[in-house]
C-alpha positions in Angstrom: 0.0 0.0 0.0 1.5 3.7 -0.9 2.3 6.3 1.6 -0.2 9.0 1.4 1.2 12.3 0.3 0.8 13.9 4.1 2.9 10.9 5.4 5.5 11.3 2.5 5.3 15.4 3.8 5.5 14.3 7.5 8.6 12.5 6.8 10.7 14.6 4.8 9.8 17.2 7.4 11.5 14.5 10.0 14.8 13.7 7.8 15.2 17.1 7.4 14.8 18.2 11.0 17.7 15.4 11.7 19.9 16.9 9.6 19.3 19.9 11.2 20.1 19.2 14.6 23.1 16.8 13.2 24.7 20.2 11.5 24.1 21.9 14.6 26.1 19.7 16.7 28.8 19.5 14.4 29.1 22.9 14.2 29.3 23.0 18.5 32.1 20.8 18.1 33.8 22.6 15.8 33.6 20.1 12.8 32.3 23.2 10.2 33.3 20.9 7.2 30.2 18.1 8.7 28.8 20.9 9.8 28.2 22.0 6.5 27.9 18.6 4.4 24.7 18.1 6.9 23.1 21.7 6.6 23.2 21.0 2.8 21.5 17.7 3.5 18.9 19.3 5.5 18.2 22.0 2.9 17.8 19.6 0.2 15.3 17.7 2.6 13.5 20.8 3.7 12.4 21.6 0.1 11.5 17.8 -0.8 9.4 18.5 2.2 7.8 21.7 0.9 7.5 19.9 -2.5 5.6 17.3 -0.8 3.5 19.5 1.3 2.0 21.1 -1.8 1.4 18.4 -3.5 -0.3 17.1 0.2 -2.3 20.5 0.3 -4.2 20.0 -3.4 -4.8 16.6 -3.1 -6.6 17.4 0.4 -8.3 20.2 -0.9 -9.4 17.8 -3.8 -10.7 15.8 -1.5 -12.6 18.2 0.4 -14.7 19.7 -2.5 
């Protein structure tokens, strides 16, 4: 059975959030270069995750008319 698009949203939102907080404690340990590598990570993530959240928001409002 597929993911439904809010669940596919949901977690790209949560793969991005760990990125986050891995680029943040890099960066507190002063490993920038990780640091960085992750930040990009969670960048890419965060806009598979707003990609996935549109597509999320017209199916629901689809579904709602």
């Amino acid at each position: 059975m597929p993911m439904n698009e809010h669940t596919k949203a949901a977690e790209a939102h949560e793969t991005a959030a760990k990125h986050a907080r891995m680029a943040a404690e890099q960066h507190q340990k002063g490993d920038h270069k990780s640091g960085l590598e992750h930040s990009d990570k969670a960048m890419k993530q965060s806009e598979v995750a707003h990609e996935a959240s549109k597509v999320a928001g017209a199916k629901s409002k689809t579904a709602a008319h």
